[in-house]
Backbone as CSV, one residue per row, in Angstrom:
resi,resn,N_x,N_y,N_z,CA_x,CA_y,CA_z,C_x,C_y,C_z
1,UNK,121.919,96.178,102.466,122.000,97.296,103.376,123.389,97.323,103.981
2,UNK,123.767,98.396,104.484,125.130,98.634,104.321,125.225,98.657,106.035
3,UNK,126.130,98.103,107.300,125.725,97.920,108.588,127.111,98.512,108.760
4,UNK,127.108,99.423,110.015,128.124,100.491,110.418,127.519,99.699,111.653
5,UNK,128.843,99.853,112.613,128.757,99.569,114.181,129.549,100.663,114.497
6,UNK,128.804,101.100,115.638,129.076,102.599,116.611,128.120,102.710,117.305
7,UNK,128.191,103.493,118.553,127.460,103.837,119.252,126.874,105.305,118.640
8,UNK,125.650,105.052,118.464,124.823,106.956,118.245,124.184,107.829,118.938
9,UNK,125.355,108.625,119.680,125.009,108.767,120.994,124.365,110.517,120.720
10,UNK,122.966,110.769,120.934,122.439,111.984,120.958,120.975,111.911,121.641
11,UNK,120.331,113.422,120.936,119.258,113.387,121.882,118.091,112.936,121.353
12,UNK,117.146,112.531,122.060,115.928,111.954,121.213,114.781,113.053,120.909
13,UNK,114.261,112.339,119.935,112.956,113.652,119.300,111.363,112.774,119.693
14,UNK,110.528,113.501,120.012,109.323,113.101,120.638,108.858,112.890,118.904
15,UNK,107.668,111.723,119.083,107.462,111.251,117.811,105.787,111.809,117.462
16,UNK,105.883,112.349,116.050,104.500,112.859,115.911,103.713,112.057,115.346
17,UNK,102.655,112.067,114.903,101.302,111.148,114.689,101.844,110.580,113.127
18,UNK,101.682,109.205,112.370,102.091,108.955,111.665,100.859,108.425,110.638
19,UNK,100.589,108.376,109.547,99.653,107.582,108.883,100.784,106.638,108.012
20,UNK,100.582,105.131,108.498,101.573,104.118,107.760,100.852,103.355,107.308
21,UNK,101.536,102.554,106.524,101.369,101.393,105.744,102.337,100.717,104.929
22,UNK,102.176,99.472,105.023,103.192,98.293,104.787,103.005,97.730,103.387
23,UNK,104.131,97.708,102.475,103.904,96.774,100.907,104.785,95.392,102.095
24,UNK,104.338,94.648,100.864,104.929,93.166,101.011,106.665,93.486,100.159
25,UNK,107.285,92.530,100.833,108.978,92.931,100.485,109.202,93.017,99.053
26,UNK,110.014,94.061,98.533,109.959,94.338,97.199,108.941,94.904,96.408
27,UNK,107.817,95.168,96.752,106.952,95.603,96.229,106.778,97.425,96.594
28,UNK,106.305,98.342,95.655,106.299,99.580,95.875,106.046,100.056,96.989
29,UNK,106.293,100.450,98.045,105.378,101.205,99.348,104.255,102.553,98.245
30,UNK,103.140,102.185,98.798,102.241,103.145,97.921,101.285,103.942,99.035
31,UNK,102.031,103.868,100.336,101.708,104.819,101.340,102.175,106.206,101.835
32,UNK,101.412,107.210,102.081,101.905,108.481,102.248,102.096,108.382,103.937
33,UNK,103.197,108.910,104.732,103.177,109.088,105.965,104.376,110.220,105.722
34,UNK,104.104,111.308,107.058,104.993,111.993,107.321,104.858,112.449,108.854
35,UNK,105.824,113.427,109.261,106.133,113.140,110.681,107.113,114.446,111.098
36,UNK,107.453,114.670,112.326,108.745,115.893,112.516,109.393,115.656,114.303
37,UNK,110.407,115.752,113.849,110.898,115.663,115.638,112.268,116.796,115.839
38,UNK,111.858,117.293,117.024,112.355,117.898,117.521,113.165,118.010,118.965
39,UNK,114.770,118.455,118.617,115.454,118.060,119.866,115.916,119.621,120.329
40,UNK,115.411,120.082,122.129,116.235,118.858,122.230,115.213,117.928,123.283
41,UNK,115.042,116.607,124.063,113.969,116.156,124.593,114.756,115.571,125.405
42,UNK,113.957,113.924,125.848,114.928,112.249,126.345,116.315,112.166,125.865
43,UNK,117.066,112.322,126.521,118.339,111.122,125.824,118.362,110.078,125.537
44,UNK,119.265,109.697,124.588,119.218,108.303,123.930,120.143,107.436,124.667
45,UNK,120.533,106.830,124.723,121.433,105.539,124.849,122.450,105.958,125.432
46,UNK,123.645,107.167,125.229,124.405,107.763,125.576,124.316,109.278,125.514
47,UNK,124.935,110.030,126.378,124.758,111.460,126.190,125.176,111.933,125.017
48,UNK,124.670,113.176,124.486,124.989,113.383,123.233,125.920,115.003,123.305
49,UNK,126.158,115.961,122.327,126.332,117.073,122.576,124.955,117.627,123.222
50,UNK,125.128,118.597,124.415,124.542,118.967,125.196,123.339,120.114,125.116
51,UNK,124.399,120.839,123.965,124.342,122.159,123.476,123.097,121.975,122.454
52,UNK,123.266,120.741,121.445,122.703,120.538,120.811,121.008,120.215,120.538
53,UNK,120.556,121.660,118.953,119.495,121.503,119.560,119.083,121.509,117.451
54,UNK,117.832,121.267,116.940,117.153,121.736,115.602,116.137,120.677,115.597
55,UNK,115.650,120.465,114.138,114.311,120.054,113.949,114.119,119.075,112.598
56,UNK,113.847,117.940,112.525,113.709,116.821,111.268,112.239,116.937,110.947
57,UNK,111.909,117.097,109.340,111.097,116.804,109.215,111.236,115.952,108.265
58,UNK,109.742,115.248,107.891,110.033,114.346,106.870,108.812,114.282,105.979
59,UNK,108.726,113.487,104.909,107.439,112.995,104.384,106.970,112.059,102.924
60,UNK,106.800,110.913,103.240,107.099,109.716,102.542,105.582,109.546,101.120
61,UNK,105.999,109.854,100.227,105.205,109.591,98.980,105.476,108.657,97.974
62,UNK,104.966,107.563,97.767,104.857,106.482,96.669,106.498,106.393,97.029
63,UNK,107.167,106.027,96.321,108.104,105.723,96.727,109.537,106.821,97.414
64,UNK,109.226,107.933,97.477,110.108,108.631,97.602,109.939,109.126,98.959
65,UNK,111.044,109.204,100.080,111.505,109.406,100.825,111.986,111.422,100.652
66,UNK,111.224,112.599,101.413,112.142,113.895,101.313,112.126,114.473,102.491
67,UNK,112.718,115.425,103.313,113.249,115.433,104.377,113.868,116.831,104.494
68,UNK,113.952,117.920,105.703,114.568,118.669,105.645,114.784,118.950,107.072
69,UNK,116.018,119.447,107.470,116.623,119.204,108.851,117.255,120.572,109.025
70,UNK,117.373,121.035,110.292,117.890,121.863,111.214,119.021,121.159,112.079
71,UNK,119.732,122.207,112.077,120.350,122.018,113.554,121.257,123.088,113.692
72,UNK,121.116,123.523,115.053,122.224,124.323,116.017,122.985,124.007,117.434
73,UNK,123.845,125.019,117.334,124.216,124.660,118.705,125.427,123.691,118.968
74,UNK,125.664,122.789,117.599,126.978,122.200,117.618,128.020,122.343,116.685
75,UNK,129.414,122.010,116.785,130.415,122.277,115.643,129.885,121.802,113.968
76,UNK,130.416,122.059,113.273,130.421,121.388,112.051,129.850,120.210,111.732
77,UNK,128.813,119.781,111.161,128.412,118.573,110.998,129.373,118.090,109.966
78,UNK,129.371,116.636,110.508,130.106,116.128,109.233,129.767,114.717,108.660
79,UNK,128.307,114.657,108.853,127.214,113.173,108.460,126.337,113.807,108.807
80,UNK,124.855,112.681,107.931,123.601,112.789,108.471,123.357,111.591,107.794
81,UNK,122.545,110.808,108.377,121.706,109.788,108.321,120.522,109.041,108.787
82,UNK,120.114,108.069,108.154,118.816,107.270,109.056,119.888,105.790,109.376
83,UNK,119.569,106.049,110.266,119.522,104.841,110.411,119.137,103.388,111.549
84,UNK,118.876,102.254,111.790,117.979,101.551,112.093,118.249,101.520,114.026
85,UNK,117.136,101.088,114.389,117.087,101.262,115.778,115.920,101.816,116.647
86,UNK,115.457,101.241,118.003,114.524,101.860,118.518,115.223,102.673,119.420
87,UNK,114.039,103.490,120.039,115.203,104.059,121.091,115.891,103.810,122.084
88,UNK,115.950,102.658,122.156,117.133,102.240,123.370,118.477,101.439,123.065
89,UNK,117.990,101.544,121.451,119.275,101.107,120.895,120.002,101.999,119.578
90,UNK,120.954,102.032,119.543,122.099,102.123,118.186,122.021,101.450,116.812
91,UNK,121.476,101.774,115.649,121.766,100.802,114.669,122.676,101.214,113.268
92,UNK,122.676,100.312,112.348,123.366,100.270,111.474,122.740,101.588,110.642
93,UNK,123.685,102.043,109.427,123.227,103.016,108.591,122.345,102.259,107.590
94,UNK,121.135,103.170,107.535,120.363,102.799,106.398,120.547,103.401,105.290
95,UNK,120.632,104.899,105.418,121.056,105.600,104.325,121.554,106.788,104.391
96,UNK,122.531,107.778,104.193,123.072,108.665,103.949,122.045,109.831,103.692
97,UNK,122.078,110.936,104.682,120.729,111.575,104.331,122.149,113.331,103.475
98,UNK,121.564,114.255,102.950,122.911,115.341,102.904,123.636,115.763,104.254
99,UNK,124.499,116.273,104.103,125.446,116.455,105.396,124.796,118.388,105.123
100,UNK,124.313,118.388,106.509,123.730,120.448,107.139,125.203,121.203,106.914
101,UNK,124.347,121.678,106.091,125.585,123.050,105.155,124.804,124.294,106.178
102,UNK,125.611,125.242,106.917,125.068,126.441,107.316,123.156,125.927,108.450
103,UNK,123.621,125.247,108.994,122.549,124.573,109.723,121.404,123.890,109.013
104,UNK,121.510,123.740,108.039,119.770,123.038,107.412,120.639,122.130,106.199
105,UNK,119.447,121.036,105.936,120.147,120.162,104.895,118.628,119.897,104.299
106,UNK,118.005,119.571,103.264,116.927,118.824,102.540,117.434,118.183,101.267
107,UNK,116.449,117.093,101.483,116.551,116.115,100.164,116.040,115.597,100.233
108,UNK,115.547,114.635,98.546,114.566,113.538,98.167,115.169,112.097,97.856
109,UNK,114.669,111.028,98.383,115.603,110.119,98.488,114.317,109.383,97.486
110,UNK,114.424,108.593,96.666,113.841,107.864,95.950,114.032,106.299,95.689
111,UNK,113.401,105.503,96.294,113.594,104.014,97.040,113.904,103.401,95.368
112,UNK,114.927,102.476,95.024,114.829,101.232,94.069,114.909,100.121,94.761
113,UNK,114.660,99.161,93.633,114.636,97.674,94.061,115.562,97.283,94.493
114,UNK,116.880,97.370,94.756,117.872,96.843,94.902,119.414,97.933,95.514
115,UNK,120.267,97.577,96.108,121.507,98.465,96.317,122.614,97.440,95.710
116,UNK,123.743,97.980,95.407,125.139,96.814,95.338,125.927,97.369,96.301
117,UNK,126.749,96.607,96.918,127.436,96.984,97.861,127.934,98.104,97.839
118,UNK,128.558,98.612,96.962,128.876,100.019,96.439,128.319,101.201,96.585
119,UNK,127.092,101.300,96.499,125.988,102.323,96.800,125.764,101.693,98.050
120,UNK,125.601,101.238,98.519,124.380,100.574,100.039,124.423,102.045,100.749
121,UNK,125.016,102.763,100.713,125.043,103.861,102.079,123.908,105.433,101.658
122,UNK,124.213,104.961,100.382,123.429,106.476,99.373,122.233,105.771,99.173
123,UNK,121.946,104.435,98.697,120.679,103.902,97.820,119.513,103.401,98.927
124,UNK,118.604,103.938,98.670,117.701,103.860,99.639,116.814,102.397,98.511
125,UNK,116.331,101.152,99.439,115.608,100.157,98.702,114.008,100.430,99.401
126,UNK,113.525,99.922,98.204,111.640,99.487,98.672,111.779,98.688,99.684
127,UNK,112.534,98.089,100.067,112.607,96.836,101.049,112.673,97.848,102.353
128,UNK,113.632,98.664,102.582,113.943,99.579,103.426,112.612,100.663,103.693
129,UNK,112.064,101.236,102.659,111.575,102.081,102.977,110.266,101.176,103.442
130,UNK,109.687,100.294,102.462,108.564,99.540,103.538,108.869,99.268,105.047
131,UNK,109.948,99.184,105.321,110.200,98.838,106.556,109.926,100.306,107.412
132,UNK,110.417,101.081,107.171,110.671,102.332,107.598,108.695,102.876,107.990
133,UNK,107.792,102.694,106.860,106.559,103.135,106.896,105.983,102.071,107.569
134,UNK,106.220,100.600,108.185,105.899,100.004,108.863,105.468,100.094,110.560
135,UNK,106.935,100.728,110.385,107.325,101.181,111.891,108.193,102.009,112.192
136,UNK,108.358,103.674,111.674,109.146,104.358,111.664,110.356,104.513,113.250
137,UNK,108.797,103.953,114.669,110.211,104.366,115.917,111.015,103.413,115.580
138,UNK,111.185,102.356,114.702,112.332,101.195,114.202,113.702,102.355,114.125
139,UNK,113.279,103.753,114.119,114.752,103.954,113.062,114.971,105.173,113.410
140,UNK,116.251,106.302,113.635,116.261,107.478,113.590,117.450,107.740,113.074
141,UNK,117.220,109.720,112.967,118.570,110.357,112.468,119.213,110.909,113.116
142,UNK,120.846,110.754,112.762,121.795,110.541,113.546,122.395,111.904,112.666
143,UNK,122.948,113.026,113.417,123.987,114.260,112.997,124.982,113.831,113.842
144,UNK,126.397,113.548,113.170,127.496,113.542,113.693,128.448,114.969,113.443
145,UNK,129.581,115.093,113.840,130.807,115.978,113.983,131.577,115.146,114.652
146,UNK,132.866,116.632,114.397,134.231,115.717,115.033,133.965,115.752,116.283
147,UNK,133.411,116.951,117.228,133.730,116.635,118.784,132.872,115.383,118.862
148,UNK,131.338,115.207,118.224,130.751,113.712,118.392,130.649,112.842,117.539
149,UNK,131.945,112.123,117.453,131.621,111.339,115.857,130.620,110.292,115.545
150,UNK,130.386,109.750,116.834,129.357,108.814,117.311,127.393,109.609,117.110
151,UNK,127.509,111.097,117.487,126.294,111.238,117.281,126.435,112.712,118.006
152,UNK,126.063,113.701,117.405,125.959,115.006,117.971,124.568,115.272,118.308
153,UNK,123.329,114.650,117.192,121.844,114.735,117.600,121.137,113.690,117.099
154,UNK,120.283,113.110,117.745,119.515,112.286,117.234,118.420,112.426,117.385
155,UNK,117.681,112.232,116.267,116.028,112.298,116.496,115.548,110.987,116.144
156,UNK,115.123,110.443,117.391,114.119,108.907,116.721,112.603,109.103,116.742
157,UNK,112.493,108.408,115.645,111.317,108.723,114.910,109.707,107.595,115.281
């Protein structure tokens, strides 16, 4: 897993009802859970853009991770990601989600066994995503820009 240090400073998303379940490490996650959060709500850790407001959804099948996101109200995005943390903290990138073209971004992320350092930021692992369907408030997504490079919105999950 690929670990970025920064502060991810945005707003938090109220967390919806989840159906989870846990594989043992390396092994397939063969649980369906999905979920949606919406900002703008709580602040996180640090203030975020103010202005800033849209909507994450998500929804986790056998191994694949897909996702489709909103947002308004701030400059240019120029990242999106998951990545690890509850809400009172900041964490490392788990994975590179698409960067919001014209406010909305979706995609299917599809977990393998393994990353090389090289990929770690794009490659989503079974190791990760079990973790993720374990305990999703473990982790949220972070929209950056230039005025917030640290975090324009965050939704923890």
């Amino acid at each position: 897993m690929r670990f970025l240090t920064g502060i991810a400073v945005t707003a938090l998303g109220c967390a919806a009802a989840l159906s989870t379940g846990a594989s043992p490490a390396g092994a397939s996650p063969a649980a369906e859970a999905s979920g949606s959060v919406v900002t703008p709500a709580a602040h996180g850790p640090s203030p975020e853009d103010p202005n800033g407001r849209g909507t994450f959804w998500y929804r986790v099948k056998d191994r694949t991770l897909c996702y489709e996101l909103t947002v308004q109200e701030i400059a240019t995005p120029t990242a999106a990601e998951v990545r690890a943390g509850k809400a009172s903290a900041n964490g490392p990138v788990v994975v590179q989600l698409k960067t919001p073209k014209k406010g909305e971004a979706h995609g299917c992320l599809t977990a393998q066994p393994q990353q090389t350092a090289s990929d770690a930021a794009t490659v989503l692992t079974v190791e990760e995503l079990a973790a993720f369907l374990e305990d999703p408030s473990d982790f949220h997504v972070n929209i950056s820009n230039r005025p917030y490079p640290d975090g324009a919105i965050r939704w923890q999950l």
